[in-house]
C-alpha positions in Angstrom: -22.8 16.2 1.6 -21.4 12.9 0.2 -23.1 9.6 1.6 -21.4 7.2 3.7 -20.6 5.2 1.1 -18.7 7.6 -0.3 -16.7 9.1 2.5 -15.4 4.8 3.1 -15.1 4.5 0.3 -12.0 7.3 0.1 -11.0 6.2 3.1 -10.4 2.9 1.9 -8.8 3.6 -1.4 -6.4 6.3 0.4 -6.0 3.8 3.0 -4.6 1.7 0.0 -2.5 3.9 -1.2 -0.4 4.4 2.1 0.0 0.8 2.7 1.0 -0.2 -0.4 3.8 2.9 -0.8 4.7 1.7 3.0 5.0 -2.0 2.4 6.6 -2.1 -1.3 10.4 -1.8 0.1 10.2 -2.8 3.5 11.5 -6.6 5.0 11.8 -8.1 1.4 15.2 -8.8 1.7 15.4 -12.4 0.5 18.6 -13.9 3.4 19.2 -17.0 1.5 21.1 -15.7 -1.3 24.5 -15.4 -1.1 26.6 -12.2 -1.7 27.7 -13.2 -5.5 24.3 -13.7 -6.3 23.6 -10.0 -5.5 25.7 -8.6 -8.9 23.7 -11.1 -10.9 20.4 -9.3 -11.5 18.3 -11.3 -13.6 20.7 -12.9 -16.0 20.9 -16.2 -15.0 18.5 -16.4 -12.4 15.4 -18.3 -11.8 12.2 -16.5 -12.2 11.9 -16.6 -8.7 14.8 -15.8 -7.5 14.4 -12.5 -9.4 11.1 -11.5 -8.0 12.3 -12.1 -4.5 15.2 -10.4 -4.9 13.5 -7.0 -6.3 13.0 -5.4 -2.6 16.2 -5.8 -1.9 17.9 -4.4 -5.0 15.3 -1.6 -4.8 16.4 -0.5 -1.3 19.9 -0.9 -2.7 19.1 2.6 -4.5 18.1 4.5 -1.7 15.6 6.8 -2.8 13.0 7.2 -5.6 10.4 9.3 -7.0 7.2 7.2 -6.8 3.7 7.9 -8.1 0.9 5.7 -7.2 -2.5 5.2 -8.3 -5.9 3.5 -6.7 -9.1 2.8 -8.4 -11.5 2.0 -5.5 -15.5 0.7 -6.3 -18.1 -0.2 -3.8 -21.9 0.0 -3.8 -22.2 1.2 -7.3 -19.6 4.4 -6.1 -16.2 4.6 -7.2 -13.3 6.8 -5.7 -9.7 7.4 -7.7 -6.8 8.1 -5.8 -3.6 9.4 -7.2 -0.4 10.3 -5.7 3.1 11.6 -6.2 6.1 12.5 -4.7 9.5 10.9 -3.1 10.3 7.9 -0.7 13.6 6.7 1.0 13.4 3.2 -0.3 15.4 1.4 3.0 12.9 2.5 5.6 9.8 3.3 3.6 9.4 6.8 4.8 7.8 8.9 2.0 6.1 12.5 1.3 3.7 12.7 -1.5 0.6 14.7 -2.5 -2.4 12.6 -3.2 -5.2 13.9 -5.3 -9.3 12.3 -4.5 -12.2 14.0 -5.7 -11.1 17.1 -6.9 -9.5 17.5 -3.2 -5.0 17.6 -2.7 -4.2 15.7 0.6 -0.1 16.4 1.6 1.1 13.2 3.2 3.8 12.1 5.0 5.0 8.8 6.1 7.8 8.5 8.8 8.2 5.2 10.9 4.8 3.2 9.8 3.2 6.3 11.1 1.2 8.5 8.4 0.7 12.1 8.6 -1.9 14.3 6.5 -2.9 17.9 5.7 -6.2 18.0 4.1 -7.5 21.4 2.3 -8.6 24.4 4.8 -12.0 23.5 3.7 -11.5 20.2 4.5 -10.1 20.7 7.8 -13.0 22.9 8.9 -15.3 19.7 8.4 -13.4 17.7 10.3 -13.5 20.2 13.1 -9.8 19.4 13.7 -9.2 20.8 17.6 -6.9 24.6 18.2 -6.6 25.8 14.7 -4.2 21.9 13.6 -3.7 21.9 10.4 -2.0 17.9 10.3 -3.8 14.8 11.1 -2.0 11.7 12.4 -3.1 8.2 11.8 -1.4 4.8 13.1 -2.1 2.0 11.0 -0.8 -0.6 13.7 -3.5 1.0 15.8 -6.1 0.5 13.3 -5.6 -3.0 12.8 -7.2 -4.2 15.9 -10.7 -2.3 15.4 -12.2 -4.9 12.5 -12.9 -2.2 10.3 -11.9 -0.6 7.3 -7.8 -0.3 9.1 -7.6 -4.4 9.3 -9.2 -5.0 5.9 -7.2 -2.9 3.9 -3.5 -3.0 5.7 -3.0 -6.6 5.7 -3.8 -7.8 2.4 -1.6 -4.7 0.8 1.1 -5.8 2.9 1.6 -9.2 0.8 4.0 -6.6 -1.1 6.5 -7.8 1.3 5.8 -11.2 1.3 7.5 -11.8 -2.0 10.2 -13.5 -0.8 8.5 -16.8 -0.2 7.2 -17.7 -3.5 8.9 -20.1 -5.3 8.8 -21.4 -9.3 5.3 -22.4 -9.0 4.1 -18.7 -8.0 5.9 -16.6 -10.5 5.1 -16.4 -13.6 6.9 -14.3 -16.5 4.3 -12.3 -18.7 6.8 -10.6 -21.1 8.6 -7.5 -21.4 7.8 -3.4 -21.5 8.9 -0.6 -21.3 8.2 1.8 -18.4 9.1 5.4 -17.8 11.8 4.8 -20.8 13.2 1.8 -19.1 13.2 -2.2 -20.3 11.3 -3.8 -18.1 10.2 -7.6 -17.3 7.0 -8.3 -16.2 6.0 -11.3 -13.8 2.7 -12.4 -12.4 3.1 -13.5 -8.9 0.5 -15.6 -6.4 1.3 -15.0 -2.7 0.1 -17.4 -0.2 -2.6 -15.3 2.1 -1.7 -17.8 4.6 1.9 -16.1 4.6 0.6 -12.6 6.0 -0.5 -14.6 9.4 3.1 -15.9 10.4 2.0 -18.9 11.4 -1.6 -17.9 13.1 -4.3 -20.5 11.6 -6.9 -18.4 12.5 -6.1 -14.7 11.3 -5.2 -17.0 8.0 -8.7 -18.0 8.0 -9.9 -14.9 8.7 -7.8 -13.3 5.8 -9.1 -16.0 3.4 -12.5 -14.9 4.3 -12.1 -11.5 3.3 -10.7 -12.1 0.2 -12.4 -14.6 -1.0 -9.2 -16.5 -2.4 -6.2 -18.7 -0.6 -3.9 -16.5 -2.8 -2.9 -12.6 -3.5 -2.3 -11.4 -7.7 0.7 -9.6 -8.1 1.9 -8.0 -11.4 5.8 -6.5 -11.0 8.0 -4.9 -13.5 11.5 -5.2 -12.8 13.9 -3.7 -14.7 17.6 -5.0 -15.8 19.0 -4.5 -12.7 16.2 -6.5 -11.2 14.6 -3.3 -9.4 10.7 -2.8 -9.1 10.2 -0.3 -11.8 5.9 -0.9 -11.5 3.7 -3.0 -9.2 -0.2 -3.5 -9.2 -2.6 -5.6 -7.3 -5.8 -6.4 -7.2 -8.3 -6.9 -4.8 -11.8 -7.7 -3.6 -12.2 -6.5 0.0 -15.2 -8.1 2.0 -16.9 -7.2 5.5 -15.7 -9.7 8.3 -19.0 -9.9 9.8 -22.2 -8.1 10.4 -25.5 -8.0 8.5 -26.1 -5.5 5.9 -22.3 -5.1 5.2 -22.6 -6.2 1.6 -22.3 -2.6 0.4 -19.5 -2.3 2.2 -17.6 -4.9 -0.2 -14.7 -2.7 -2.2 -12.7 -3.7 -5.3 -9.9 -2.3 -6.1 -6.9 -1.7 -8.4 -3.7 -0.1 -7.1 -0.6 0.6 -9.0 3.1 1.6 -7.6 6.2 3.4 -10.0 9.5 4.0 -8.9 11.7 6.1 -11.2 14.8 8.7 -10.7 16.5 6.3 -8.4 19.0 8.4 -6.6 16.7 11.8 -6.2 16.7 13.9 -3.0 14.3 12.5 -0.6 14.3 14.6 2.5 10.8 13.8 4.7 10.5 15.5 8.7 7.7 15.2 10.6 5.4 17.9 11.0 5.6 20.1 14.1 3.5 18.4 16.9 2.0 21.7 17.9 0.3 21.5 14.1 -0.7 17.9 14.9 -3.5 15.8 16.3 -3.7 12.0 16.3 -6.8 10.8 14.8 -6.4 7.2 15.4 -8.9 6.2 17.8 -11.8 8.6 15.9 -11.3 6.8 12.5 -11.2 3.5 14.8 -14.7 4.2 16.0 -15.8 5.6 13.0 -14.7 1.7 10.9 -16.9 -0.3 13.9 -19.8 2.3 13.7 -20.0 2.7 9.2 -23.4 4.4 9.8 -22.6 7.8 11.6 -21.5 10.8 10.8 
């Protein structure tokens, strides 16, 4: 059986990988530019003005096929979690398959909510009640319990917070080609302080965990100022507690959109398959050490 190291640490890394698919597209729509400025792309544009633009103009193309990828380390353990499949870009409902360990998870994504069928072998060690065969998890749920939920959602959420940066954040790296497109790459710092809306305190807090006042973003946009690639970094510390050094994670997730346009159709499983596991992986983040 895999020490508790291991099993957070999958957590955590899958735990990346929805938030970042969930938060790339959603509430980056950058309201002080004016209409004309929408046909301009990047030609003429300040660096900045680009990058804050690039949710918007993503969302403009409705759907995508995505693949995503998360490199996970922690207490000498390391966990890589890859993932493909489609996502309606305006609301950031998506359905992939994410591979970890050998295992295939199929994942859903409708509303903020995520929805998961492990393996059957899987599923028999998770004892999942009458024969379910989906597993539902609330993120917003999650974020309250000070464990692994809160660490990992809010910092991956700075996807969205893009469209405060100005000149001084953004900086342009060069140009490559992805997929077959041309592609501009820009290095981006967002402020941490802009995930706590104006709370002092959960800015602290966030700042604590990360060690840094700021968030590294790498985007590749391409000539129609869409996100083409987007990877982040991050070192994800314990809020509190002693012997919670182990518990420290790095990680290393990357996002591609490409075949904007393709057929994304995503329903929620039947809720007779379904049983919300919220609350267990709740208690399971505040007690690390049980089974």
């Amino acid at each position: 059986m895999a020490g508790t190291g291991t099993r957070a640490l999958g957590a955590t890394a899958v735990a990346l990988v929805l938030t970042a698919g969930l938060a790339a597209c959603s509430d980056g729509e950058d309201k002080a530019e004016s209409p004309s400025k929408k046909d301009k792309a990047t030609t003429g544009a300040s660096e900045s003005q680009v990058v804050r633009a690039a949710h918007r103009r993503t969302a403009a193309a409705d759907t995508a096929r995505m693949t995503v990828d998360t490199r996970a380390a922690a207490a000498g353990e390391s966990v890589t979690v890859r993932g493909a499949g489609v996502m309606d870009l305006e609301d950031g409902d998506s359905r992939m398959t994410l591979t970890a360990q050998g295992q295939k998870v199929e994942q859903r994504v409708l509303d903020g909510v995520v929805y998961q069928k492990p393996p059957a072998e899987q599923r028999k060690q998770l004892q999942l009640p009458g024969n379910k065969t989906w597993m539902k998890i609330d993120p917003a749920r999650l974020n309250g319990s000070g464990g692994a939920g809160g660490q990992v959602s809010d910092p991956a959420e700075s996807f969205a917070y893009t469209k405060g940066v100005d000149d001084r954040d953004v900086t342009k790296v060069g140009t490559e080609t992805i997929d077959g497109a041309r592609t501009t790459h820009y290095r981006v710092k967002v402020d941490v302080a802009a995930l706590a809306e104006g709370d002092r305190a959960k800015a602290q807090q966030l700042r604590e965990q990360l060690g840094t006042s700021s968030l590294p973003l790498d985007m590749w946009l391409d000539d129609e100022g869409r996100l083409r690639q987007e990877t982040v970094r991050l070192t994800l510390r314990p809020q509190s507690g002693e012997g919670q050094k182990s518990r420290q994670v790095t990680s290393t997730t990357t996002l591609r959109f490409s075949d904007f346009g393709t057929e994304a159709d995503i329903e929620e499983p039947a809720a007779g398959d379904t049983v919300d596991v919220t609350d267990k992986l709740a208690r399971e983040a505040q007690s690390p050490g049980t089974v």
